[in-house]
C-alpha positions as CSV (number, residue, x, y, z in Angstrom):
1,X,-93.2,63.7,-10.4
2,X,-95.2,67.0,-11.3
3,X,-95.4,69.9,-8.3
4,X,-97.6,73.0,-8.2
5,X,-99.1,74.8,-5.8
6,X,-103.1,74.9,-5.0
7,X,-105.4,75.5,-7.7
8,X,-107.0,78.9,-6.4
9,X,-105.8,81.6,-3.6
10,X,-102.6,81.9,-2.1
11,X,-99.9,79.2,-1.6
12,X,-99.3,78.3,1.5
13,X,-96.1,79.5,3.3
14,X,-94.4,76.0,3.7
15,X,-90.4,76.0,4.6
16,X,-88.3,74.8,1.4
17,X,-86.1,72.3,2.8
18,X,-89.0,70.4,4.9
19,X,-89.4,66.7,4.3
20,X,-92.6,66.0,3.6
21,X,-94.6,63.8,6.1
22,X,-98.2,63.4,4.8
23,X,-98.9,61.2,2.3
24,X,-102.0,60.3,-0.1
25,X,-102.5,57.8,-2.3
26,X,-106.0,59.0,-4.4
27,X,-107.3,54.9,-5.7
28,X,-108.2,55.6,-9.3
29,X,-107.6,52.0,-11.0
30,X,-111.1,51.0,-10.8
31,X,-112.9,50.1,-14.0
32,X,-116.3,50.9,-13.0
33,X,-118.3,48.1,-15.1
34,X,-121.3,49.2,-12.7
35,X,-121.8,52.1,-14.0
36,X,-121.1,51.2,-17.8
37,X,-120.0,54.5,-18.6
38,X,-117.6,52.8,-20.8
39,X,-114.3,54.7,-19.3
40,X,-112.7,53.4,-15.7
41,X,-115.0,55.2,-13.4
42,X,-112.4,58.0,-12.5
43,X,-112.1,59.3,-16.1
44,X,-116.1,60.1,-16.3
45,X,-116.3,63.6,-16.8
46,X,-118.5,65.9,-15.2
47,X,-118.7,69.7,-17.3
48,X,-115.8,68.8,-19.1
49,X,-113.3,67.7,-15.9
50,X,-112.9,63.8,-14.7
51,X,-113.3,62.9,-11.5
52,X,-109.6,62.4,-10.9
53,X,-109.0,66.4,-11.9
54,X,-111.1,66.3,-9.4
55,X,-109.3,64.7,-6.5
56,X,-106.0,66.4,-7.5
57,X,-107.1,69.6,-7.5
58,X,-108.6,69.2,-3.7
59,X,-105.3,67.6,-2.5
60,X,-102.9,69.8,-3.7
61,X,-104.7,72.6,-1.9
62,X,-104.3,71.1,1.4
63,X,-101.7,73.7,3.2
64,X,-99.2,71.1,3.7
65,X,-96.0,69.6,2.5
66,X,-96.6,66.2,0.8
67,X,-96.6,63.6,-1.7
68,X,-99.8,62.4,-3.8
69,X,-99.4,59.0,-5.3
70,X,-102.7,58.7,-7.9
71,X,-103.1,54.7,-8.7
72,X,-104.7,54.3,-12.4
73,X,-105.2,51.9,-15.0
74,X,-101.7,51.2,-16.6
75,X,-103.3,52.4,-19.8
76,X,-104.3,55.8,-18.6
77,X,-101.0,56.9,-16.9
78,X,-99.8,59.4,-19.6
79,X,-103.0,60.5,-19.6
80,X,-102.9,61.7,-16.0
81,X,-99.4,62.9,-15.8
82,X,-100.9,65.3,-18.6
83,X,-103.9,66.2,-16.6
84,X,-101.6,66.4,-13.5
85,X,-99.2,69.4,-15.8
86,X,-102.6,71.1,-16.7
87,X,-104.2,71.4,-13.1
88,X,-100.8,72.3,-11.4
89,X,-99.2,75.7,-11.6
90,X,-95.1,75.7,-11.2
91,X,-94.3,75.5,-7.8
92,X,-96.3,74.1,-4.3
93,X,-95.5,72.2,-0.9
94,X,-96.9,68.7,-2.7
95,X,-95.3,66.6,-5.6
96,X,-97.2,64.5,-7.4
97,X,-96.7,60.7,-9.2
98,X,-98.7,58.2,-10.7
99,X,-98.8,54.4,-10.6
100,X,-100.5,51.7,-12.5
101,X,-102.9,49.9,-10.1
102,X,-103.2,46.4,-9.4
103,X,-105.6,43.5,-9.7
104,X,-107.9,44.7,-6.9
105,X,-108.5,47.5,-4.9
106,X,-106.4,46.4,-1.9
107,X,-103.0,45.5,-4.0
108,X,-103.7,49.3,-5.8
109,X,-103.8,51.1,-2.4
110,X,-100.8,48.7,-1.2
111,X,-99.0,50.0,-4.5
112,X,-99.6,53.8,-3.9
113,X,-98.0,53.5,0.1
114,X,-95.1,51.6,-1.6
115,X,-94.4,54.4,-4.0
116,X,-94.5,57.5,-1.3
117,X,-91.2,58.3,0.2
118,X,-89.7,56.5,3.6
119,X,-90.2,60.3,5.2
120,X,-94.2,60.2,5.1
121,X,-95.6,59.0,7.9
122,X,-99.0,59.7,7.8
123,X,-101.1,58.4,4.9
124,X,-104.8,59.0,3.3
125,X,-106.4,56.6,0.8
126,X,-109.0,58.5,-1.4
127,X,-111.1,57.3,-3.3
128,X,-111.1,59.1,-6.7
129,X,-114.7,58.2,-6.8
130,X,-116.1,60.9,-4.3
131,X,-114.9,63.9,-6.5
132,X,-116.5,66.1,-4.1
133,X,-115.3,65.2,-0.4
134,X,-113.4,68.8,1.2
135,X,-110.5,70.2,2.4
136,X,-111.8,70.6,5.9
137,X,-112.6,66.9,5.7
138,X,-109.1,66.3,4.5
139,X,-108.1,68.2,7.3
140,X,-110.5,66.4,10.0
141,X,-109.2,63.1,9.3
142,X,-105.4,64.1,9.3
143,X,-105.2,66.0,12.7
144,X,-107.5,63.2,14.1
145,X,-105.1,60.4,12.9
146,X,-101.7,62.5,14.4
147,X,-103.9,63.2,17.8
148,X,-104.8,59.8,18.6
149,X,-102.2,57.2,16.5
150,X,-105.5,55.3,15.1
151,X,-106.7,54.8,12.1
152,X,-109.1,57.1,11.0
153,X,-112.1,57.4,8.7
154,X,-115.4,59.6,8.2
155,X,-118.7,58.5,8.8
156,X,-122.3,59.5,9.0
157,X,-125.5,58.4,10.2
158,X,-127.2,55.5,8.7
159,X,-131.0,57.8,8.8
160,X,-132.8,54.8,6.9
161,X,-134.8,51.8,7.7
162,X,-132.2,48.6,7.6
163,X,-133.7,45.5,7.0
164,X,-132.3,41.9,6.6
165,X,-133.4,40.1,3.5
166,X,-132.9,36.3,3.2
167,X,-132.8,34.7,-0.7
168,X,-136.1,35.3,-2.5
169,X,-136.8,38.2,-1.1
170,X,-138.2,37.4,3.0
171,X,-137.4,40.1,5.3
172,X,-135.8,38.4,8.2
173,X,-135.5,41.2,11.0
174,X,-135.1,45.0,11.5
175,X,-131.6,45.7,12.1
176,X,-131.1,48.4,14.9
177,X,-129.3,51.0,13.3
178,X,-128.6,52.9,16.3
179,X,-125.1,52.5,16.4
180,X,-124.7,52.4,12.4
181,X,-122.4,54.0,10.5
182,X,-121.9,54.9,6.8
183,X,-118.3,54.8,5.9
184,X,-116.4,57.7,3.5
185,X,-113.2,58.0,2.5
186,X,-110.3,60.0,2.6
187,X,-109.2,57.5,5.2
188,X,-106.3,58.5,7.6
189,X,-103.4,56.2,8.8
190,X,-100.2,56.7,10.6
191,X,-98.0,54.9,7.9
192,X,-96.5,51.8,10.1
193,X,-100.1,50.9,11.0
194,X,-101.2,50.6,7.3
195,X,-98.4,49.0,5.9
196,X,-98.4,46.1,9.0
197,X,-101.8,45.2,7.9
198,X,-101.1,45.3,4.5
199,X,-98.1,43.0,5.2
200,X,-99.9,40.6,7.2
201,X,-100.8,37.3,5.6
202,X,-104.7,37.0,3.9
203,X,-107.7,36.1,6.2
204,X,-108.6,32.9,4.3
205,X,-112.2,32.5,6.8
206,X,-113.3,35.8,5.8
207,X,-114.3,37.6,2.5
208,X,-111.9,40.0,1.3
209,X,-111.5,43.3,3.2
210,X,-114.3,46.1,1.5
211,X,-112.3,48.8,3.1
212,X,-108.6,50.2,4.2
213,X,-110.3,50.4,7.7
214,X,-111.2,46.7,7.9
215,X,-107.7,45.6,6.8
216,X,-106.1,47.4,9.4
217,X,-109.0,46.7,12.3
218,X,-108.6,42.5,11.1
219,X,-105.0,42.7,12.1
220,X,-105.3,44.5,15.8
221,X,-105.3,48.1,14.8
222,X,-107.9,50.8,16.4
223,X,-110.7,52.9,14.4
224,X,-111.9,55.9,15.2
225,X,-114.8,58.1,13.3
226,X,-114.8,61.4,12.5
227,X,-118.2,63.6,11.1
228,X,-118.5,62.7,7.4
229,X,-119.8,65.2,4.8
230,X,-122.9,64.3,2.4
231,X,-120.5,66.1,-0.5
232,X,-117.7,63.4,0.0
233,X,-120.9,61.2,-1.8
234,X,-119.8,58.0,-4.2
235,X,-120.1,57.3,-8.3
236,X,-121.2,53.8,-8.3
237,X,-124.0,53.7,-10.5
238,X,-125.5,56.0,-13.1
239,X,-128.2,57.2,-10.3
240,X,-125.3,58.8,-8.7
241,X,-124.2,61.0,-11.6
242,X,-126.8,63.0,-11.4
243,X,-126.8,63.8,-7.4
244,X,-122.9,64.3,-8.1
245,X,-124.1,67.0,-10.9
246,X,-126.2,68.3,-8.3
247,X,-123.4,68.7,-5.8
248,X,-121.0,70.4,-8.3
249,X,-123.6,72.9,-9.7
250,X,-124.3,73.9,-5.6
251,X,-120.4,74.4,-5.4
252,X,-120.3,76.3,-8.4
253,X,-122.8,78.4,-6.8
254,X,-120.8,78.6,-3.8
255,X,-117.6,80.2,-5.6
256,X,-120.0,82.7,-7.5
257,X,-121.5,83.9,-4.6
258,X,-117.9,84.2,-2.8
259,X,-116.1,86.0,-5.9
């Protein structure tokens, strides 16, 4: 366990003997063979920080009391618990641990809720992957979640063209992508409703779940939508390094013109 408290400005005023109820588990166990950057895709670096520094550093600030559970290869689990003493100052309302992943996404994320303590019960899954996505999104998805006792997750828009594509190329039809939806993530659970669906036994007529959502929505849970963010943006290829360059240089910008 490692504790701090936020990276930059003030702690925040948090009682010392409350239990912590807000859990995240940040999914950094990927290996990231799409983008061949020859490192699991949380450990590419962007000026000198990986993307998992990243998603530490934007948790930890949240004013709340809670536990982060960051999921990584087995092999890279010193690594972080020394990144996770470098980001963190001495004292904070979160602690930290870290976790080896499992053999897919869905076991890793399954992994992270088994490690928070019995007193959380709200969780966020985060994908270490979109290095970028805010506090106030954070902040959207959690008092969304305890308002309404869904599950939760961010979404925008889809503003292009969707078209369905049959093998060698034909385009089928024009899908109507009025009521369309990209998905982000931190998605936002209350803790029971997660761990039923994760508990419940594998949908053998479908293809595996692509999202913490869909788990939960295959086994009779709601889904609500909050306003995404075009920060909380995704490494999955090497195109997207260089918009998530972009997006860092225009929050660097940001804190210069703030200081």
């Amino acid at each position: 366990m490692r504790s701090s408290p936020p990276p930059t400005g003030q702690a925040p005023v948090i009682p010392p003997h409350a239990l912590a109820t807000l859990g995240v588990v940040l999914v950094a166990a990927g290996r990231g063979e799409r983008l061949g950057a020859g490192v699991p895709k949380a450990f590419v670096e962007l000026r000198g920080r990986t993307l998992v520094e990243f998603g530490i550093a934007v948790v930890t600030s949240l004013p709340h009391r809670g536990h982060l559970v960051v999921v990584v290869p087995e092999d890279r689990a010193a690594q972080t618990l020394d990144l996770v003493d470098r980001i963190l100052p001495a004292e904070t309302g979160w602690d930290v641990s870290v976790v080896p992943g499992g053999r897919t996404r869905n076991e890793s994320v399954r992994f992270g809720v088994d490690a928070l303590p019995d007193a959380i019960d709200t969780v966020l899954v985060h994908d270490a992957a979109r290095p970028f996505a805010s506090a106030e999104l954070f902040e959207r998805v959690i008092a969304e979640v305890r308002a309404s006792g869904d599950a939760v997750v961010p979404a925008q828009p889809v503003i292009d063209t969707i078209k369905r594509v049959a093998p060698g190329g034909l385009v089928t039809e024009t899908v109507d992508r009025g009521d369309l939806v990209a998905v982000q993530t931190p998605q936002g659970f209350p803790r029971e409703l997660l761990a039923a669906a994760q508990a419940a036994p594998d949908d053998a007529e479908h293809a595996p779940p692509t999202d913490d959502a869909e788990l939960v929505q295959r086994s009779g849970g709601r889904v609500r939508v909050v306003a995404g963010e075009l920060r909380a943006h995704k490494l999955t290829g090497p195109a997207d390094l260089v918009l998530l360059e972009h997006v860092l240089a225009a929050k660097l910008l940001e804190i210069g013109a703030e200081a």
